[in-house]
GUKE-755997 format. One record per residue (C-alpha): x, y, z; residue number from 1. Coordinates in steps of 0.001 Angstrom, whole numbers, plus 500000, padded with zeros to 6 digits. Each point is the difference from the previous one (the first is absolute). Layout:
# residues N
      x      y      z num
      X      Y      Z NUM
...
END
This chain:
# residues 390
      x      y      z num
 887032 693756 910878   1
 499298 496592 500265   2
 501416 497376 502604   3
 502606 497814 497189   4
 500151 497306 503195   5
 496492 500060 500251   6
 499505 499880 496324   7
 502201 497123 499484   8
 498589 497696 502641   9
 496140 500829 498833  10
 501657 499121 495847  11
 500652 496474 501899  12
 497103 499109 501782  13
 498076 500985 496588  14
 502615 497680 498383  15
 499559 497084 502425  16
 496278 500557 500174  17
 499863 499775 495758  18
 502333 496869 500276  19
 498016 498007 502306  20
 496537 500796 497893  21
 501902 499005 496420  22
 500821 496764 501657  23
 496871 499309 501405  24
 498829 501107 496776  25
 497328 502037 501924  26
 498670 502488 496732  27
 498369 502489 502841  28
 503202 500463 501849  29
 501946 500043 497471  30
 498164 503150 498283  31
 499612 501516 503726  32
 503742 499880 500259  33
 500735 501321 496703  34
 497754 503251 500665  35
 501948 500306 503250  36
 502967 499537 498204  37
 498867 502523 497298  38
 498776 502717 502787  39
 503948 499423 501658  40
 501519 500900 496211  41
 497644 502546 499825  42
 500760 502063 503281  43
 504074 499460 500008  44
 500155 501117 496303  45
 497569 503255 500645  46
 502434 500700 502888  47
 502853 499405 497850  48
 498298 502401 497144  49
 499727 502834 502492  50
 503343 499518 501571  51
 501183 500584 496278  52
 497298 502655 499398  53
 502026 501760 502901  54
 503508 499375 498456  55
 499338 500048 496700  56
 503216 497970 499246  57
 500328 497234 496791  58
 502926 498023 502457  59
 497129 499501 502776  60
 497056 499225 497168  61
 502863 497222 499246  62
 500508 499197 503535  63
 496086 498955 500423  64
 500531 497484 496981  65
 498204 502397 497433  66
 501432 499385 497061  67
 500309 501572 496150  68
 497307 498472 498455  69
 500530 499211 496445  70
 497282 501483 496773  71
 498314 496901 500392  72
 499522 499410 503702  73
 499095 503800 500151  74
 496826 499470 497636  75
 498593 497014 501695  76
 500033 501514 503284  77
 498681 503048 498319  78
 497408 498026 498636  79
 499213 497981 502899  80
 499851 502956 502121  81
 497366 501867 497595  82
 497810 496694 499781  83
 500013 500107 503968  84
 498690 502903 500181  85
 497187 499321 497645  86
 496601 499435 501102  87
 499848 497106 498473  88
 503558 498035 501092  89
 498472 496239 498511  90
 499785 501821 496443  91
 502988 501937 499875  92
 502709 497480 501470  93
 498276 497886 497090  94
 500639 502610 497424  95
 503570 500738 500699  96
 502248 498562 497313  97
 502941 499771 501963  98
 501439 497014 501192  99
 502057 499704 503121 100
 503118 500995 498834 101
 502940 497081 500489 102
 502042 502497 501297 103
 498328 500596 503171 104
 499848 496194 500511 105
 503991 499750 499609 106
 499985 502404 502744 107
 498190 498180 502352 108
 501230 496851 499335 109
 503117 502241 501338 110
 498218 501366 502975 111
 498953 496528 500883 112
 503479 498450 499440 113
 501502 502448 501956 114
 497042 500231 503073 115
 499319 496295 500269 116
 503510 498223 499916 117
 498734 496380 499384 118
 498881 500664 496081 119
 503598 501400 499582 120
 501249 496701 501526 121
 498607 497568 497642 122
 499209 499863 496346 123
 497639 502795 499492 124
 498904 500896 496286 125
 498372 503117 498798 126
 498370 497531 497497 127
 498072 503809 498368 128
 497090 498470 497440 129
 501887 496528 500084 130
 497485 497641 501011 131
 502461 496647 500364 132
 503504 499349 500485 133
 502293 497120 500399 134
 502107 499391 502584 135
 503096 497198 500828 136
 498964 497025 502681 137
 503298 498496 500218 138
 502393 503059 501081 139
 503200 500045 497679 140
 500463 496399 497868 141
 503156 499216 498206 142
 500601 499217 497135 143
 501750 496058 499068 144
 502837 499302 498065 145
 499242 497619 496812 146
 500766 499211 496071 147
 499085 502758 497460 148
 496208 499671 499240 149
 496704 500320 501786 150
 499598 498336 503074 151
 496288 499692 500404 152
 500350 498904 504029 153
 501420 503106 500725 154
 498596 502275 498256 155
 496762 498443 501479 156
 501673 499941 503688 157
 500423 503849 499451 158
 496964 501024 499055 159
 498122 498030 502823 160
 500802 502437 502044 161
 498066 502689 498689 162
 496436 501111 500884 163
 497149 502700 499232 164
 498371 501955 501624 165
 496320 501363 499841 166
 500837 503909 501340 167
 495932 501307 499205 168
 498751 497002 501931 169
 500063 501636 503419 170
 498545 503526 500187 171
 500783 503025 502853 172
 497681 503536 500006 173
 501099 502639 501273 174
 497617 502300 501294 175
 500441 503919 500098 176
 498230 502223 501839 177
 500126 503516 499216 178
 499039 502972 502323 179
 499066 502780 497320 180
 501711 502654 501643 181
 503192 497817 498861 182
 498656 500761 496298 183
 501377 503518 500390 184
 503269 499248 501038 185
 501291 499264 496351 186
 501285 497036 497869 187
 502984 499878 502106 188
 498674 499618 503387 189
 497163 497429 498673 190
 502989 497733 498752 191
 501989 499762 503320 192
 496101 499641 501602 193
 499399 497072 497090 194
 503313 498612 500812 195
 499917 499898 503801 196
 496449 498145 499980 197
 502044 497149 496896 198
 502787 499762 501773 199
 498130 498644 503257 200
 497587 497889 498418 201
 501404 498440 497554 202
 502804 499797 501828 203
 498174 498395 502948 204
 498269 497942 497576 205
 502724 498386 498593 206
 501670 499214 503066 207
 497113 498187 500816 208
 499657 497771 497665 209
 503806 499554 499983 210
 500113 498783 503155 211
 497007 497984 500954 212
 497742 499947 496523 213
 497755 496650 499139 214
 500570 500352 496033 215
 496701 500466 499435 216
 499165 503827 498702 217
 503211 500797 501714 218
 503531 498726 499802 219
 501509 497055 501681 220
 501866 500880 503138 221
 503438 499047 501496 222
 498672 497952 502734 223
 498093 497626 497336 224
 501575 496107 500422 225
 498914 499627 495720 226
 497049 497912 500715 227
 496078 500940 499701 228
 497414 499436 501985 229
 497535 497362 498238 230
 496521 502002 500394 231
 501054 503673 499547 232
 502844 499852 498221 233
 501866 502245 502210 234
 503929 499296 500503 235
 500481 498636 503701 236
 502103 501715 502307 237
 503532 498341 501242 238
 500068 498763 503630 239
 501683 502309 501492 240
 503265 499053 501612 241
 501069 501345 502949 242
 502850 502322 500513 243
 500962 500665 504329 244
 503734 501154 498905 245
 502239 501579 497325 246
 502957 498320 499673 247
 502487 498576 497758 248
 498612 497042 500359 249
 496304 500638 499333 250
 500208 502349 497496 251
 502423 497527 498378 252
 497777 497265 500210 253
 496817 502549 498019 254
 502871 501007 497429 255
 500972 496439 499286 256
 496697 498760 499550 257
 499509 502812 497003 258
 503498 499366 498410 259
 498114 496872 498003 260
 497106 501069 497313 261
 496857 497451 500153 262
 502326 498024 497064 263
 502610 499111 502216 264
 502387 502521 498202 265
 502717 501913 502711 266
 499638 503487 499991 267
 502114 503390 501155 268
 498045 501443 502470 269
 499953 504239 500261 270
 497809 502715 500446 271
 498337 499008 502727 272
 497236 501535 502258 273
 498009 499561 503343 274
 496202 501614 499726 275
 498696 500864 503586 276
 497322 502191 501521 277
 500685 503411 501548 278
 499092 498621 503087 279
 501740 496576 499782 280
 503204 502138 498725 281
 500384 502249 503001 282
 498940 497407 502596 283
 501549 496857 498824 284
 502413 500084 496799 285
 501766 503197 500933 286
 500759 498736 503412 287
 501398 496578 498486 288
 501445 502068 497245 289
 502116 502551 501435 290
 503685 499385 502014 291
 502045 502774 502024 292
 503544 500697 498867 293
 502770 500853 502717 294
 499381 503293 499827 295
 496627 500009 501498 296
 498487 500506 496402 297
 497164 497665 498427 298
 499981 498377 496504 299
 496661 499378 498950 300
 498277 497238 497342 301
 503075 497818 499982 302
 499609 496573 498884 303
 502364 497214 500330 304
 499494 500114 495590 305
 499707 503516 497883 306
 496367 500684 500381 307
 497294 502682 499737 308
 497327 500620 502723 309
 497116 501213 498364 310
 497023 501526 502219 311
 496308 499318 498384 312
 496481 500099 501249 313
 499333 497350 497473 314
 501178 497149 502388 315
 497975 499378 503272 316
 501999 500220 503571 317
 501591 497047 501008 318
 501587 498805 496753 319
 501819 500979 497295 320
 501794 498786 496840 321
 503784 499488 499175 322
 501152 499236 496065 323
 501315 501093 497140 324
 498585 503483 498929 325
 500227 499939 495759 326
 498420 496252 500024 327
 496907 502064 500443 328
 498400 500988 496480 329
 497736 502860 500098 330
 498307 502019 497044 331
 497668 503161 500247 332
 499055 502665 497537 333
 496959 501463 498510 334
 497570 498003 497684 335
 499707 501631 496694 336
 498520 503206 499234 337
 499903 499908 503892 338
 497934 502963 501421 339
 498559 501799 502836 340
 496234 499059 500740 341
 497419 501877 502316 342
 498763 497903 502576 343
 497165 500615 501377 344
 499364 496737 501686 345
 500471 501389 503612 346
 499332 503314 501487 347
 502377 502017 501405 348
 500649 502440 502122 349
 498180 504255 498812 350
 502520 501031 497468 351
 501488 496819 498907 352
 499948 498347 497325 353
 501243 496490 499143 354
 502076 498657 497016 355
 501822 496768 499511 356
 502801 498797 497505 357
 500240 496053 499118 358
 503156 498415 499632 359
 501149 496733 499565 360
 502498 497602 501823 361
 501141 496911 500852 362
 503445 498707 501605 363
 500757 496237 501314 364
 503389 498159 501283 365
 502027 498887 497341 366
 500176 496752 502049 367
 498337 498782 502986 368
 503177 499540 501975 369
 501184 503297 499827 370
 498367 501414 503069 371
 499112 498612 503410 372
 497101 500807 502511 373
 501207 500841 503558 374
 498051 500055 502780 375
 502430 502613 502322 376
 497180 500275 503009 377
 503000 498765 502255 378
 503142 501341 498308 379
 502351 500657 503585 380
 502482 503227 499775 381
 503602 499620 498818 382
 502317 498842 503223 383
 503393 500119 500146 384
 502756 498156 502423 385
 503087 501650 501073 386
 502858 497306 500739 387
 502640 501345 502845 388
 502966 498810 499214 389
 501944 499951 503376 390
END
């Protein structure tokens, strides 16, 4: 029986470990976290197996996030399960005339949504074989009153405010590493195995690059201030401002800076969100976050504006950034004809064997005064003064 407190705090120092190597873009550490990543998937799903083994019940195979595979899914796992075995993997991932089906990538595009809450808080796409899209820079523009007839000055006005995006210019791989005694667990166990190891990387990935990307090979991040750096290119980092309280005041201050678009034009200002580190969240926002009612019970995350703290390893200790969620843009889906490669590039541990999936991405703000950088390293705890009235 395995230890799920244990478990859970190993799964994050595997996470934190893999997020620190993506962003120092480390390619050793990266692929040494992803194999202990894959060896973690590998021994909580062959305890889940025989804890089902033992029960034999479908409710508990549904409990463990096995799910009914459809005709499809079942014979690419089939076949990627028989070329695994072969003795010759390079040659018979190669001959398999499968693609990944789409289906499994809506489903992890759901397991990351639902595991890593800040690509459900902005404007994440499941952009499929899509390779651009276009996107709104302005927010919502109004329309203008005028005579019947064309009015080339607005119509003009309108469309400035729309831009393209290149979604197959950046790149993430995903790399899966398969003990072969997970081979004869069946189609169904592979695909919550397959879908554990997406769902963290890509997941990690793209929070990455969310958050603090240059734009080159890799999105542009929140904290980018819209300019580039002259030599490489890269999109400079904002100064980050500091934030020693939460108050009405401050927070108001933040908010009213992002009610304007780079144009000048007023904006409504909702769906907001503050992304911290683990750390930074226990030790400094959640103490400056959280007020005691009269009953002796505490309220948690409560801003003086509606707001949602978001936890991510993406963002180093000590800051943090505060704007509007959906003014993020952020497309990811498989290239076409996108399959599942042998690599052979590194060498693995006896018995495993290493395969990696390509898909492509990009995301950047919609604006580049939609989101500000916050250095928090001296955020105080939330006081309160009591007035006795005599």
């Amino acid at each position: 029986m395995i230890n799920l407190d244990m478990m859970q705090q190993k799964r994050l120092e595997i996470v934190q470990a893999l997020s620190n190597s993506i962003a120092s873009n480390d390619e050793k550490a990266v692929q040494q976290s992803l194999e202990d990543l894959s060896k973690f998937y590998s021994e909580v799903i062959t305890s889940q197996i025989n804890g089902v083994l033992e029960d034999a019940d479908r409710t508990i195979i549904a409990g463990r996030g096995v799910r009914q595979l459809t005709s499809q899914e079942t014979k690419f796992y089939q076949a990627v399960i028989t070329a695994m075995k072969s003795e010759t993997p390079l040659q018979a991932i190669a001959n398999i005339d499968v693609a990944f089906p789409q289906t499994i990538i809506d489903t992890v595009t759901e397991d990351i949504i639902t595991e890593f809450p800040l690509l459900n808080a902005i404007d994440f796409q499941n952009t499929e074989t899509i390779t651009k899209m276009i996107y709104n820079t302005q927010g919502v523009q109004k329309a203008t009153w005028g005579a019947l007839g064309l009015n080339k000055n607005g119509v003009s006005e309108l469309v400035g405010g729309i831009a393209e995006i290149d979604i197959a210019y950046a790149k993430l791989f995903a790399y899966i590493i398969v003990n072969q005694d997970m081979l004869d667990a069946g189609p169904a166990w592979v695909d919550r195995y397959v879908r554990g190891i997406l769902t963290e990387a890509l997941g990690l990935g793209a929070e990455d690059g969310i958050v603090a990307g240059t734009g080159i090979n890799q999105p542009i991040g929140m904290i980018s201030d819209g300019t580039t750096d002259s030599t490489s290119h890269e999109y400079n980092a904002q100064t980050p401002a500091a934030l020693t309280e939460i108050t009405p005041t401050t927070i108001g201050d933040l908010v009213g800076d992002m009610a304007v678009t780079p144009t000048g034009r007023p904006r409504k200002v909702n769906g907001l969100i503050f992304v911290c580190n683990p750390v930074d969240y226990y030790k400094k926002v959640m103490p400056a976050t959280t007020v005691q009612a009269p009953d002796g019970t505490y309220r948690n995350d409560v801003f003086p504006v509606p707001c949602t703290i978001i936890q991510s390893t993406a963002i180093s200790t000590g800051k943090a950034v505060f704007g509007i969620g959906k003014q993020y843009f952020y497309g990811m889906g498989l290239p076409k004809g996108g399959k599942l490669e042998y690599d052979d590039s590194t060498l693995f541990l006896e018995d495993m064997r290493a395969y990696k999936i390509k898909f492509i991405g990009n995301g950047r703000p919609k604006d580049f005064n939609s989101f500000k950088y916050l250095d928090i390293s001296n955020l105080k705890p939330q006081y309160f003064r009591v007035k006795e009235e005599q």
